[in-house]
N, C-alpha and C positions, 0 to 999 in steps of 0.2 A: 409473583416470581417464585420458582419450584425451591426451597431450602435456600434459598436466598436471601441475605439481609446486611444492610451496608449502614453503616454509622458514621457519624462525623469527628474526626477530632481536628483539633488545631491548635498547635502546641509551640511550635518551630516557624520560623520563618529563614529560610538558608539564602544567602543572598551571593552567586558568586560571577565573574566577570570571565569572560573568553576573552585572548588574546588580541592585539590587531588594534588600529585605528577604529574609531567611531564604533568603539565595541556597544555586541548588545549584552543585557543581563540575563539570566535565564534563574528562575527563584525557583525555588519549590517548600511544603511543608513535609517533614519527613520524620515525625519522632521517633518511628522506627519501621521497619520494616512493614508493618502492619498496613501502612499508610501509600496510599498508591497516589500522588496529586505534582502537577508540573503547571506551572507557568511561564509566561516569556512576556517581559516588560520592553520595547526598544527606549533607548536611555533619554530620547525626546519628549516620549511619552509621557503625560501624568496619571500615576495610578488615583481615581478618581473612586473609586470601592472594589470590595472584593465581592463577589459569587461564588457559592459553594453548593457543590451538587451532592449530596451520599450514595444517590444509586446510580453511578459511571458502570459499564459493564465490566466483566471480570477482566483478566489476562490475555496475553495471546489476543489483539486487536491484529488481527490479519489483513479486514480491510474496511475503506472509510471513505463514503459518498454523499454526497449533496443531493438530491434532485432536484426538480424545478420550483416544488412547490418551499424549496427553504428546507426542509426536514431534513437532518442529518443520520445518515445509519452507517451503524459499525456489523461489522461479521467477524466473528473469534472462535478461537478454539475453546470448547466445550461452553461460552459464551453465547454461540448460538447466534441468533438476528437481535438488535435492539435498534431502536430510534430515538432523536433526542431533539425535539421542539425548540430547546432553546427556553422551556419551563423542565419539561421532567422527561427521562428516561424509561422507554418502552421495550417489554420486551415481548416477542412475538411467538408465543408457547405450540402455536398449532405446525409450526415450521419446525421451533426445535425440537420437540418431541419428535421428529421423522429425522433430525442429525444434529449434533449440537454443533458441529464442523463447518462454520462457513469459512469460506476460501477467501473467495471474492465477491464485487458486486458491480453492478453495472445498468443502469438505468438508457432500454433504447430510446427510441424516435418516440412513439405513443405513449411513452410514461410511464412502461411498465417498469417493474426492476426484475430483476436477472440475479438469484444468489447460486455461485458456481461452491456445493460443496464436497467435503472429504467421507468418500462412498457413497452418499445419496442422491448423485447425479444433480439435476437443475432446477431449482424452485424458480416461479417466477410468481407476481404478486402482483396485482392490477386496482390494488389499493382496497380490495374488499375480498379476498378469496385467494388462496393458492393454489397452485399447479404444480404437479411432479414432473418430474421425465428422467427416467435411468437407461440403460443400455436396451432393457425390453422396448424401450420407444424409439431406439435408433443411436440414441447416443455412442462412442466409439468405448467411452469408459464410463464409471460412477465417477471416478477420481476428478475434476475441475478445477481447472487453475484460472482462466482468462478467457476475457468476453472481447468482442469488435463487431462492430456494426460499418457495415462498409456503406456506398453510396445510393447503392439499389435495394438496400434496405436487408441484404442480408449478413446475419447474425454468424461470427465466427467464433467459434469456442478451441481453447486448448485444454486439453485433456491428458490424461497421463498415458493414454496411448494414440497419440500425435492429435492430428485437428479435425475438427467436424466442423460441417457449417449446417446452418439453421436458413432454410427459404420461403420462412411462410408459412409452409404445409409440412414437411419433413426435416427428418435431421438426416445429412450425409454423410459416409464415413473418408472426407478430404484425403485422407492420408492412406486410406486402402487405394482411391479411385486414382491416387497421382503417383503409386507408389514412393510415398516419402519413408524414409525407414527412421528419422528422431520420433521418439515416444514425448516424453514429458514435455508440453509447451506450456511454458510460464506465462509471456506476456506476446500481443498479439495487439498490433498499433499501425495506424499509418503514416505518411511520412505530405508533406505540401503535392506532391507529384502525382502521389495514387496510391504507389508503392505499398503493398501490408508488409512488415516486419512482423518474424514470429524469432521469439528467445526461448531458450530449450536445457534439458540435458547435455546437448552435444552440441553447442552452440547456435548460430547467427543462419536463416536465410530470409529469401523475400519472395514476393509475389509479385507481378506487373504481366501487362500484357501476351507476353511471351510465354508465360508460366511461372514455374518455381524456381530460383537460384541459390546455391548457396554465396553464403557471405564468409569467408575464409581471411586470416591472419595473414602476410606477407609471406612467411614461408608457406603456407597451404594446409595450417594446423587450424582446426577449431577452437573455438572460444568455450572456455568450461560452465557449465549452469550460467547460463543468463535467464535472469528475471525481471531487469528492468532495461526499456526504453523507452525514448523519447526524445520528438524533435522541437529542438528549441524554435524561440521569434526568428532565428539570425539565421535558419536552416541547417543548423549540425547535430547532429544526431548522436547522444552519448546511450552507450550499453551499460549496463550495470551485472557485472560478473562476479564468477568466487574468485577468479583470479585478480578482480578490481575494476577500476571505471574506465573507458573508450572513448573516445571520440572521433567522430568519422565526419568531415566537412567536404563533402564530395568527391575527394581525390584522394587523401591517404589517411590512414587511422592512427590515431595517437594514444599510447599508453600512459596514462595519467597520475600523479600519485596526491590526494588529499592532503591539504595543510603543510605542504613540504616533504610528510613523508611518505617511505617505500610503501609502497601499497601489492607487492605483490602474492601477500597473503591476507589482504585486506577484501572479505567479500560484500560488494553491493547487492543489497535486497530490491531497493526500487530507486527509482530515479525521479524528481515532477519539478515541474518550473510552476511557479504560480506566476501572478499579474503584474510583478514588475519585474518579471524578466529573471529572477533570480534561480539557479537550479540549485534544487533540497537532492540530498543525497540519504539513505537509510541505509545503515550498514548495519552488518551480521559481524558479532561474537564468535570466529568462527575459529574453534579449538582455542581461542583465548587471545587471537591478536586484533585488537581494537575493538569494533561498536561506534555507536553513538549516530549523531545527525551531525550531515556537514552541509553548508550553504556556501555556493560561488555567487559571485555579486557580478562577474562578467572582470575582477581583476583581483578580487584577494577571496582567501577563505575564510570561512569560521566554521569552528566544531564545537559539539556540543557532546557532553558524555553524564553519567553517572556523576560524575565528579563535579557536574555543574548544576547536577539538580535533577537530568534528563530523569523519568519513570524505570527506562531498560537501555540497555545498549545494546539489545535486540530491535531495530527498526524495520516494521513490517510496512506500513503504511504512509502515506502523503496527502493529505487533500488542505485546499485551498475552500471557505466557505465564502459566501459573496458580500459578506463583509470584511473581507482581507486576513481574515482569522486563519492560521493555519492548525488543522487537525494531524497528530502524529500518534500512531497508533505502535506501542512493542509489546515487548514479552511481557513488561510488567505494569498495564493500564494504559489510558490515554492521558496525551498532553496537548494542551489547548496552546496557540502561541496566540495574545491578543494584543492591540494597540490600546486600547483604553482603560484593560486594568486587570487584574489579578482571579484567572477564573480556575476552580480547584475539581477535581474530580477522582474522588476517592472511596475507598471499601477498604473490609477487611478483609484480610488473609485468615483463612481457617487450616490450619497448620494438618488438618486431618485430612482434609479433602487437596489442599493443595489449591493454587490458583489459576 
């Protein structure tokens, strides 16, 4: 690993409790700042031992995949591509040396993986060798926010100058050929029906048969930066904006506020349900009002913040691994949330370089 080196301390054990019936606990060690490690015990559970990792990747955990074969990978800012066995932490030099910026990732049909990064357009990785592709190859921008794979097996990318799709043979520039005029597409999902949903700069439209539609506010206003959707088991489909969280159940859209409160300057970064149904919420610090993770059970909330142990109250990331573990990736490390027992994943902060 390029000037890289991570240590262990363990010093603190912080133990604090979120509000609410059948609360969960959410631990962390944090002697000081130096120290980047989150756990999450539910109050059933028996912590049964601890695991301790030193080399977690840096900061800025942008985004966080499983593939098929079990192996977990994170993409971060200036963090680069790493992988994590579930023994030790890999980091993949021959990708970041070409951008240390990954955005996203995304794993198609055949297994390959997909890292969308910041100016060096699309790596993809086919488990022995990478591949480039920037604008010289077709792509619309370097810039890559979000991947989709539709049912005919083609690959749709957002880019910060609107959407490309990928067929196999070529990249096409979507958004020249349909003239869409949104640039920046966050996230890029489909819905039970067919439906693709793209979230953007200027909010909300969709894809189906017909074409392209937008998706507009009751008065006929856009929805500001969305970056996350997603449609639940039940079929409703929540946005995740800087203006705050949506919900659309087929007929009319509801404006939401987390935990009780105003949420109108409360912005959502991403939205995921895992396996029992529940929707994880990531919110942005955004000029100073709120952060943190929030989880709906389908009838109350709980949040999670700094204040409870969280690593950041910058929430980039969501994954579900197929052991029920939830991976949550912010500004300041990842946090593992386990049922069986206390797993830590920490570095240092080098006060020179920044993290």
């Amino acid at each position: 690993m390029k000037n890289q080196h991570f240590y262990f301390y363990a010093l603190i054990l912080l133990l604090a409790a979120c509000a609410g019936q059948n609360q969960s606990q959410l631990s962390a060690i944090r002697p000081n700042e130096s120290v980047i490690a989150c756990s999450f015990t539910p109050p059933e559970a028996k912590v049964s031992g601890t695991e301790r990792h030193k080399e977690a990747p840096p900061a800025f955990v942008h985004a966080i995949l499983q593939d098929k074969s079990g192996k977990i990978w994170f993409g971060g800012w200036e963090s680069g591509l790493n992988s994590y066995d579930f023994s030790d932490f890999k980091e993949y030099e021959k990708v970041n040396e070409m951008g240390r910026h990954v955005h996203t990732l995304f794993e198609d049909k055949s297994g390959k993986l997909w890292m969308g990064t910041w100016q060096n357009g699309v790596h993809i990785y086919d488990g022995t060798s990478f591949q480039n592709f920037t604008q010289k190859d077709g792509l619309n921008d370097n810039y890559i926010h979000s991947f989709y794979q539709d049912k005919e097996g083609n690959i749709w990318i957002g880019t910060a100058a609107g959407v490309c799709m990928y067929d196999g043979k070529s990249f096409i520039n979507i958004s020249e050929r349909e003239k869409l005029t949104q640039k920046s597409i966050y996230k890029i999902t489909a819905d039970k029906s067919g439906k693709i949903w793209f979230g953007g700069d200027e909010g909300i439209f969709y894809h189906d048969n017909q074409g392209f539609h937008s998706f507009t506010k009751a008065d006929g206003s856009n929805y500001q930066v969305v970056r996350g959707i997603v449609e639940d088991k039940k079929g409703v489909i929540w946005f995740g904006s800087q203006e705050g969280l949506f919900s659309y159940d087929g007929k009319k859209v509801s404006h939401l506020s987390l935990n009780g409160k105003e949420q109108s300057q409360q912005a959502v970064w991403t939205v995921y349900e895992d396996s029992k149904g529940n929707i994880w919420f990531g919110l942005y610090d955004f000029h100073g009002f709120g952060g943190g993770l929030c989880r709906y059970d389908g009838k109350s909330w709980t949040c999670f913040t700094e204040k409870e142990g969280l690593p950041g109250n910058r929430v980039f990331s969501i994954c579900e691994d197929n052991k029920g573990n939830l991976w949550v990736g912010t500004s300041n490390g990842i946090c593992s949330f386990t049922e069986k027992g206390i797993t830590f994943f920490e570095k240092i902060f080098d006060p020179e370089k920044g993290c």
